[in-house]
C-alpha positions in Angstrom: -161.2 -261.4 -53.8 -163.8 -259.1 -54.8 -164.8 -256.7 -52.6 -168.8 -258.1 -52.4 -167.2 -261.6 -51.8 -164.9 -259.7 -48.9 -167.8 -257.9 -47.4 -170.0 -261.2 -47.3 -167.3 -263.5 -45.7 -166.2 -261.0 -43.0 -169.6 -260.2 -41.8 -170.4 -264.1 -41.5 -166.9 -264.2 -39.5 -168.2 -261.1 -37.4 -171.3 -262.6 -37.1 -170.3 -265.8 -36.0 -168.8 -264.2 -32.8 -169.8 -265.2 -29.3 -171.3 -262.3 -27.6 -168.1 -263.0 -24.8 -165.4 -263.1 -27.7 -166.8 -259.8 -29.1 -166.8 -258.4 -25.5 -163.2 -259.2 -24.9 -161.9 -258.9 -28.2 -163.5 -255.4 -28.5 -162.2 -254.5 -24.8 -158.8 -255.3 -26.0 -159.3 -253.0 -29.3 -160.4 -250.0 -27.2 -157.6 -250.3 -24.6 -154.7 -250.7 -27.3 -156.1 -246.7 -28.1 -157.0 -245.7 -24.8 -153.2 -246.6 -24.2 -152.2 -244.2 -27.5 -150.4 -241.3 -27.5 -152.9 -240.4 -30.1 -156.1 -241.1 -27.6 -154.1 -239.2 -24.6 -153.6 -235.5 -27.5 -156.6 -235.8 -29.0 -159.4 -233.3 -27.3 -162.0 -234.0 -29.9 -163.2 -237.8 -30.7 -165.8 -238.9 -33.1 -166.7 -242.4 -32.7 -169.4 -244.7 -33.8 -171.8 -246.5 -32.0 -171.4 -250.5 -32.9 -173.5 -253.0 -35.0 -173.5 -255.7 -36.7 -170.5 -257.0 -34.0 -168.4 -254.1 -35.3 -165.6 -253.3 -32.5 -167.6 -251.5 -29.3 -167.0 -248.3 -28.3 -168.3 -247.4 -25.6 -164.9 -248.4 -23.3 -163.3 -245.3 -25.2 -166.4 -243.0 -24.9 -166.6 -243.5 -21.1 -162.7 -242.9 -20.8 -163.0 -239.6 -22.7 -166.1 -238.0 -21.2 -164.8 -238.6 -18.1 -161.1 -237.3 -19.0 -163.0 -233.9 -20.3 -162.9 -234.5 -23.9 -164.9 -233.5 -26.8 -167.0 -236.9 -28.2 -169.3 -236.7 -31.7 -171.0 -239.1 -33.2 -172.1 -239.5 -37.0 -175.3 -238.4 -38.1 -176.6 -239.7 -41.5 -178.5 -236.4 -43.3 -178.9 -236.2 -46.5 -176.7 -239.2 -47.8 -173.7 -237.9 -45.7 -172.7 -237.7 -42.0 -172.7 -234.6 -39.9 -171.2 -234.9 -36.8 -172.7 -233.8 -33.6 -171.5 -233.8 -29.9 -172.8 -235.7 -27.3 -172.1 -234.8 -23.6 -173.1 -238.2 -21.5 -174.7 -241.7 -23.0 -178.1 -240.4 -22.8 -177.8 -238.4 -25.9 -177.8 -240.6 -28.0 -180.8 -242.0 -29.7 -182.1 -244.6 -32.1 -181.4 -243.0 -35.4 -180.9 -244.2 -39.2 -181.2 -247.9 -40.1 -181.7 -248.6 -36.3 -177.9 -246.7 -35.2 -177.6 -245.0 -32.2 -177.0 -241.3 -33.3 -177.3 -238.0 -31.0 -180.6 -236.4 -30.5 -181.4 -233.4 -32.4 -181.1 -230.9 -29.8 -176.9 -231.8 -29.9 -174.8 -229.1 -31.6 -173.3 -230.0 -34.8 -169.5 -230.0 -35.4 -167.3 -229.4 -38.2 -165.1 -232.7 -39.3 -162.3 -230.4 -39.5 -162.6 -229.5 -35.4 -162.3 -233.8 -35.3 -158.7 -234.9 -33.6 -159.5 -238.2 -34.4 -161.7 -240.3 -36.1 -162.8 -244.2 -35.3 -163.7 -245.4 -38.1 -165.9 -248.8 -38.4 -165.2 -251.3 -41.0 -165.9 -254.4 -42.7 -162.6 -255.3 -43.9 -159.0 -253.5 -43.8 -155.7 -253.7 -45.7 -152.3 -252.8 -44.7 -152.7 -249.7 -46.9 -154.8 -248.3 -45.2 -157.9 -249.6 -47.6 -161.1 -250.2 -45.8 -164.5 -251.7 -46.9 -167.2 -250.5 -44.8 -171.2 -251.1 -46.1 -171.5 -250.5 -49.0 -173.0 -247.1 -48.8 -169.4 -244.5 -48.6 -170.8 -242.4 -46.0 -167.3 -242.5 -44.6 -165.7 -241.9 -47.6 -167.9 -239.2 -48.9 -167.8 -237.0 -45.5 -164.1 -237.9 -44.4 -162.1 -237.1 -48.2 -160.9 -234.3 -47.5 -159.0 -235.2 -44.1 -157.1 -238.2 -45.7 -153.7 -238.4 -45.2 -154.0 -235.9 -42.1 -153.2 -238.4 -38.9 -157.3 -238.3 -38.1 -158.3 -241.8 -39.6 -158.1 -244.6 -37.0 -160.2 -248.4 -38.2 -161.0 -250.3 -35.4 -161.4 -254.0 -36.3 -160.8 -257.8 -35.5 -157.6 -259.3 -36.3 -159.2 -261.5 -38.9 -160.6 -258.3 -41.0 -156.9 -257.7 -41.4 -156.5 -258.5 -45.3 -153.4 -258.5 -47.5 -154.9 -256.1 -50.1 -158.6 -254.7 -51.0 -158.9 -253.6 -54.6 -158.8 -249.9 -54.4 -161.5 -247.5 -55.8 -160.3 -243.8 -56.7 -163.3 -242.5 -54.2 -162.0 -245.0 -51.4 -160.4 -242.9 -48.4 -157.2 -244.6 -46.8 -156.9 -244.6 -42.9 -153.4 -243.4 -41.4 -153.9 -246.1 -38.9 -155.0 -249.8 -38.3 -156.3 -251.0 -34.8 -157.2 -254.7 -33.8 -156.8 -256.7 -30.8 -153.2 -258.1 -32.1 -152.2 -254.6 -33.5 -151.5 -251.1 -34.1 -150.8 -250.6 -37.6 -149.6 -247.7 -38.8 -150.1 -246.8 -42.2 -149.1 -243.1 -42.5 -146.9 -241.7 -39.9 -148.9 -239.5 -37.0 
């Protein structure tokens, strides 16, 4: 399926969501990482704050400020992300195309300080393929950590796809994360 077909039909299915199923089904997303051995050595976190019924976040944030560790959240500047840390909920502000983001007084990190990333996405394949917007923030910003054990896509069961035709600027996630499954794709 192309990927403009893709992107349509999962956001209608995302969409479609009850505000309860996206609660649970998102609870059940966060605590299959919050149970990781990946969530439990990772000091640094960079998340994303939810929309459009992407997977919530907020379960893991809470867990991880309050177990001491490092959160950042993206940024958009200048067609790419920067990432900048956040120290409680109230840092973060409405930002770019309506996103929560942290508040300019937050100190900007380095990707390459990032244990882990959650990624957001449209659609996923079992290799690791996402589709996210449209726009390749991700992609653009997170290139040079592919392959490295960082890249972690939180979606829904049904966003789980077979195969998504592959662009050579398309970064692969090392793992998979819905409320049915961990899928690794590159070994941690």
């Amino acid at each position: 399926m192309p990927k403009k077909s893709l992107r349509l039909e999962m956001l209608q299915r995302r969409s479609a969501l009850s505000p309860r199923e996206w609660t649970l089904l998102s609870r059940l997303v966060q605590q299959r990482f919050l149970a990781s051995e990946l969530f439990l050595s990772s000091g640094v976190l960079a998340l994303y704050a939810p929309v459009r019924h992407e997977v919530d976040t907020a379960e893991v944030m809470g867990e991880a400020l309050a177990a001491g560790k490092k959160i950042l959240f993206p940024v958009v500047a200048a067609g790419e992300l920067l990432f900048r840390e956040i120290t409680n909920r109230s840092d973060l502000v409405t930002g770019a195309f309506g996103i929560a983001e942290p508040g300019p007084g937050c100190p900007q990190r380095l990707p390459e300080e990032v244990d882990c990333f959650i990624v957001p996405g449209v659609a996923f394949d079992k290799s690791g393929r996402r589709i996210g917007y449209g726009k390749g923030y991700y992609d653009r910003t997170l290139h040079a950590l592919e392959g490295m054990g960082r890249l972690v896509g939180f979606g829904f069961d049904f966003q789980l796809v077979e195969e998504i035709a592959g662009e050579p600027h398309d970064v692969a996630l090392d793992l998979i994360i819905t409320e049915g499954q961990i899928l690794p794709v590159r070994s941690l």
